[in-house]
PAMINU-279457 format. One record per residue: y, x negated, z of N, C-alpha, C in turn. Coordinates in nm, 3 decimals, always signed. Layout:
Y | X | Z | Y | X | Z | Y | X | Z .
...
END
This chain:
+0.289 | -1.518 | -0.374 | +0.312 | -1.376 | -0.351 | +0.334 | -1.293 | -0.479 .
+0.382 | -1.374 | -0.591 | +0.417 | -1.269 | -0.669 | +0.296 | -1.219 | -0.764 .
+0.177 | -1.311 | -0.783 | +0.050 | -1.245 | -0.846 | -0.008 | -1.181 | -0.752 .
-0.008 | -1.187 | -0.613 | -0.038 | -1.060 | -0.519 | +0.026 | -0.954 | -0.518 .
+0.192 | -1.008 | -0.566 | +0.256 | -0.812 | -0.573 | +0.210 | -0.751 | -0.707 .
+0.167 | -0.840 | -0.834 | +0.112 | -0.772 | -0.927 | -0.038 | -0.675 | -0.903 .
-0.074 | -0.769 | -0.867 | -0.269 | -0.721 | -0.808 | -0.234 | -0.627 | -0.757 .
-0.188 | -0.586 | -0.622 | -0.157 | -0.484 | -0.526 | -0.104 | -0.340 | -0.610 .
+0.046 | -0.404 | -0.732 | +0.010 | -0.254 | -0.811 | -0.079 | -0.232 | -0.909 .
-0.163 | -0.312 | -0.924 | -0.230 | -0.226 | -1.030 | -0.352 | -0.151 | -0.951 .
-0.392 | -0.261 | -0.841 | -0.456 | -0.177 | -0.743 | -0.432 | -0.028 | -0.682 .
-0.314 | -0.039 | -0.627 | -0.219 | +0.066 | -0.621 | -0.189 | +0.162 | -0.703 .
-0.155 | +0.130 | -0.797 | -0.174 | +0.256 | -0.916 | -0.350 | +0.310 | -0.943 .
-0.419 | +0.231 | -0.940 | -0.551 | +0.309 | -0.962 | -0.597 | +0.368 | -0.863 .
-0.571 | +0.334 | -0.715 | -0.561 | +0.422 | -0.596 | -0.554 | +0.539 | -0.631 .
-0.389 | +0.553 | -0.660 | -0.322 | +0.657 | -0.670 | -0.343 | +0.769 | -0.760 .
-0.423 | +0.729 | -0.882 | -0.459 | +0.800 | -0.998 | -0.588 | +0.826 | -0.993 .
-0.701 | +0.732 | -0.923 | -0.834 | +0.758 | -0.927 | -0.855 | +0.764 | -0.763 .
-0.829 | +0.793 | -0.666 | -0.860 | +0.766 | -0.528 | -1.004 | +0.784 | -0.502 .
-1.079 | +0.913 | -0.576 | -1.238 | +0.876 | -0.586 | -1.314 | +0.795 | -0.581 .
-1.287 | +0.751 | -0.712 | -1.357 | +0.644 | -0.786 | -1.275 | +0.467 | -0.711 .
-1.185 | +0.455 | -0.667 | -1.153 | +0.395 | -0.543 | -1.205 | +0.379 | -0.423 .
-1.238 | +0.481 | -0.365 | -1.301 | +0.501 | -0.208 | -1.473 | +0.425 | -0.210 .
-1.514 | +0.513 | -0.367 | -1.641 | +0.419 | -0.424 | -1.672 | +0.321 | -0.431 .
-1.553 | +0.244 | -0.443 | -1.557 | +0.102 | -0.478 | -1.565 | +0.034 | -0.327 .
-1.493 | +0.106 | -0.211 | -1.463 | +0.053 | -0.035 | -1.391 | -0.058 | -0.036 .
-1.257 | +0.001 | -0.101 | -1.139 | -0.105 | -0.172 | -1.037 | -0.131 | -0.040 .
-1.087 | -0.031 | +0.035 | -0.983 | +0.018 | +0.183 | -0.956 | -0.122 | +0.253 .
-1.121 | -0.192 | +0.271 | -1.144 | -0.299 | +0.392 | -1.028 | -0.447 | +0.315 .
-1.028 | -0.449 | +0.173 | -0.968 | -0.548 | +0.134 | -0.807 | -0.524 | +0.151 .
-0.796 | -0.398 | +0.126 | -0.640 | -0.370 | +0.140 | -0.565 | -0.402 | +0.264 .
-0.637 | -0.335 | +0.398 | -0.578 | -0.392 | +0.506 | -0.576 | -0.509 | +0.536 .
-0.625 | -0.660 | +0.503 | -0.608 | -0.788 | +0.496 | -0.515 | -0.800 | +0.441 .
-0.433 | -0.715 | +0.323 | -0.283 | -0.773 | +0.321 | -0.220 | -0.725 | +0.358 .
-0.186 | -0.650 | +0.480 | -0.087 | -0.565 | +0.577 | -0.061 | -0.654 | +0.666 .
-0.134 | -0.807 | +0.659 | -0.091 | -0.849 | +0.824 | -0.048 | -1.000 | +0.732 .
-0.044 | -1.014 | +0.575 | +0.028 | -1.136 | +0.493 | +0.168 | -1.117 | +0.548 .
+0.243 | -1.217 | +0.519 | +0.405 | -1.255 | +0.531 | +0.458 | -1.183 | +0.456 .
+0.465 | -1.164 | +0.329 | +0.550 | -1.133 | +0.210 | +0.563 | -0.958 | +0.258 .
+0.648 | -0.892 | +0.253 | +0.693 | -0.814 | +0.278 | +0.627 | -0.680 | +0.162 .
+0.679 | -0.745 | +0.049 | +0.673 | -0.673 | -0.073 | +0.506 | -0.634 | -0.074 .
+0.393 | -0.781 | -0.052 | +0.306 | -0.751 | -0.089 | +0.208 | -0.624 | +0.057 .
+0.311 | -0.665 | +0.168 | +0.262 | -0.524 | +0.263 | +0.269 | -0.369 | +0.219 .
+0.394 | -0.354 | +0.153 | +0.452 | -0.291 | +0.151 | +0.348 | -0.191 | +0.023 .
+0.329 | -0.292 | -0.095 | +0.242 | -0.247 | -0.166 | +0.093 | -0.249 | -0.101 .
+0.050 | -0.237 | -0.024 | -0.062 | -0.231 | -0.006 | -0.104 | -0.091 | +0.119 .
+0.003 | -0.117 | +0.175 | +0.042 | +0.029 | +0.269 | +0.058 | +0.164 | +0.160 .
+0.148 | +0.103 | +0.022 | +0.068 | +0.219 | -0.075 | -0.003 | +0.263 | -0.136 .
-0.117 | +0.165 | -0.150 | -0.207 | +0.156 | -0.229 | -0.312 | +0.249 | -0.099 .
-0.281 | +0.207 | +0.030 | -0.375 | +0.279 | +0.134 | -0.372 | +0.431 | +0.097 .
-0.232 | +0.485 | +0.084 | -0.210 | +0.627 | +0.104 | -0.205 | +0.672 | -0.039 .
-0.250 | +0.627 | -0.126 | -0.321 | +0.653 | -0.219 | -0.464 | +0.699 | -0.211 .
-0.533 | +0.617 | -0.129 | -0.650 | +0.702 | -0.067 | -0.661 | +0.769 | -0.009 .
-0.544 | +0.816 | +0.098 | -0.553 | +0.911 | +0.186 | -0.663 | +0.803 | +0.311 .
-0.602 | +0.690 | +0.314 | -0.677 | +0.658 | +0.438 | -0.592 | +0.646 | +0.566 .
-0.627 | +0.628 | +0.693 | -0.541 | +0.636 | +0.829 | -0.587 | +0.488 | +0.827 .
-0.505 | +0.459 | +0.927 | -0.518 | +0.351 | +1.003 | -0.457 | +0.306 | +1.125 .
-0.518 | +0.215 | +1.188 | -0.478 | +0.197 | +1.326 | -0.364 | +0.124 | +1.383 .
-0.253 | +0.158 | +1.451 | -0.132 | +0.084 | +1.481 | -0.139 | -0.075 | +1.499 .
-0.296 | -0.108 | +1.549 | -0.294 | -0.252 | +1.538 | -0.332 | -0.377 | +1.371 .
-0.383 | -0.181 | +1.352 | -0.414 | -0.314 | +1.169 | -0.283 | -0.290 | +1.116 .
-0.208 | -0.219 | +1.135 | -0.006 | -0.248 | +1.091 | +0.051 | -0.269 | +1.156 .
+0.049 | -0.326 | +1.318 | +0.130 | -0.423 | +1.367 | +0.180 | -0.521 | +1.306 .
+0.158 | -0.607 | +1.173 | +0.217 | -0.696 | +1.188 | +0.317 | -0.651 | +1.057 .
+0.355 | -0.542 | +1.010 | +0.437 | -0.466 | +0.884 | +0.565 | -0.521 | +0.933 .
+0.626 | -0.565 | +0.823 | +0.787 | -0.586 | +0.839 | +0.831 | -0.443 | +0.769 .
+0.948 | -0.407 | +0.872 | +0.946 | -0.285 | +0.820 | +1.086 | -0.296 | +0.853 .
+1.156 | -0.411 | +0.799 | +1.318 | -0.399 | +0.798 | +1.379 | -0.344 | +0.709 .
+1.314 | -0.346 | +0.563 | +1.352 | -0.263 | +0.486 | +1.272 | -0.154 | +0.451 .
+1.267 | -0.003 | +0.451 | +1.216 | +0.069 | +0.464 | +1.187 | +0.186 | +0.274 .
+1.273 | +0.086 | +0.219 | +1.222 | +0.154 | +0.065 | +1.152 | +0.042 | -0.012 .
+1.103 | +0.096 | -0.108 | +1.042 | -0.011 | -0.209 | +1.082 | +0.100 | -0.363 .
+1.080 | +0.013 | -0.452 | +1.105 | +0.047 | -0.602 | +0.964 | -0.020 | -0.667 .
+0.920 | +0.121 | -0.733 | +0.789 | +0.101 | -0.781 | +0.779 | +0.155 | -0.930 .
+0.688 | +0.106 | -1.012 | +0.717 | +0.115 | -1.182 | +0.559 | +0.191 | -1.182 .
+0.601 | +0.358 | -1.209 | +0.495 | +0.457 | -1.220 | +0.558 | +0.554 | -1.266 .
+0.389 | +0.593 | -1.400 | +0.436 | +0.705 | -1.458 | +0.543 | +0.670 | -1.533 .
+0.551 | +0.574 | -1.605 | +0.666 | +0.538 | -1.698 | +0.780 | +0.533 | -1.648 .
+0.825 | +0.521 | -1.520 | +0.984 | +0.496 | -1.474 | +0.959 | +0.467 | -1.361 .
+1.102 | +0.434 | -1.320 | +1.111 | +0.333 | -1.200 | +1.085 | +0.477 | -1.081 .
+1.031 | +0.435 | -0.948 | +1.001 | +0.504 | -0.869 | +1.068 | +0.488 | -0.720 .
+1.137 | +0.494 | -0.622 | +1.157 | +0.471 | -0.494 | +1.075 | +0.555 | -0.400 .
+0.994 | +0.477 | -0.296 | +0.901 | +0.539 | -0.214 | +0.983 | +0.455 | -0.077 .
+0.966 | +0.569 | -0.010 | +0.987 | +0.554 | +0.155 | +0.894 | +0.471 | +0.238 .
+0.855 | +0.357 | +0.262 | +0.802 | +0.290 | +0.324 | +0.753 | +0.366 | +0.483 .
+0.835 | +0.377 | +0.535 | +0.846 | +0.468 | +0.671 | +0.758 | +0.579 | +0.656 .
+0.796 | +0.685 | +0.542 | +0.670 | +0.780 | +0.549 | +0.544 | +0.768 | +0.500 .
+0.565 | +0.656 | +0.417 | +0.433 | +0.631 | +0.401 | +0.317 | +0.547 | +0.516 .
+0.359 | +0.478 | +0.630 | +0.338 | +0.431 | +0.741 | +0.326 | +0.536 | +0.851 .
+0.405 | +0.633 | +0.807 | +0.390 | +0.814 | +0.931 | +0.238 | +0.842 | +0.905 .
+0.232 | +0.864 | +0.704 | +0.116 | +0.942 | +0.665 | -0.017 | +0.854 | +0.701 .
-0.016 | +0.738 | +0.715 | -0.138 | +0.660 | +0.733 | -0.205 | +0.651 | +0.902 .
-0.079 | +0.670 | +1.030 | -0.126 | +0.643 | +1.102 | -0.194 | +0.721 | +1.180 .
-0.303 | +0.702 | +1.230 | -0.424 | +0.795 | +1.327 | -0.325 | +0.844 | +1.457 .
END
C-alpha cells in the first residue's frame, strides 16, 4: 500500500494541476480500480485524484470506500494540506 499511496499522489497532484492533459491520457478508468482496494489511504487518494478531474461517479463504483475517517492530510503546493474526504465523495457523485 504504501508505493500505491505514493503513485496515487503524484497521480493526484497532476490531476489536480493538469486535469486536461489528464482526461487525455483516460487516467479516470484506472483510478476507479483503486476505490474498491482495502487500504483506506490509497481510496482516499484516489477519490482525489478523481475530483481533480472533475469526474462523477456512480454510488456502486464507491460502494466499497471506507469512509470512517473522513479527513486526509495531503503534501501540496509546498505545505501540508487537510481535505474533507466526505466532500470530496458529495462532489463526485452522479
Amino acid at each position: 500500500p504504501l508505493l500505491q499511496r505514493g503513485l496515487l499522489w503524484g497521480i493526484g497532484t497532476l490531476c489536480t494541476t493538469f486535469p486536461d492533459e489528464m482526461k487525455k491520457r483516460c487516467i479516470e478508468k484506472d483510478l476507479l480500480a483503486y476505490l474498491s482496494l482495502e487500504d483506506r489511504s490509497v481510496q482516499h487518494l484516489a477519490l482525489w485524484a478523481l475530483s481533480g478531474l472533475g469526474a462523477k461517479c456512480s454510488r456502486e463504483e464507491m460502494a466499497n470506500l471506507d469512509m470512517s475517517v473522513t479527513d486526509m492530510t495531503i503534501y501540496q503546493a509546498h505545505e501540508l494540506t487537510t481535505v474533507d474526504v466526505k466532500r470530496l465523495y458529495d462532489s463526485l457523485i452522479l
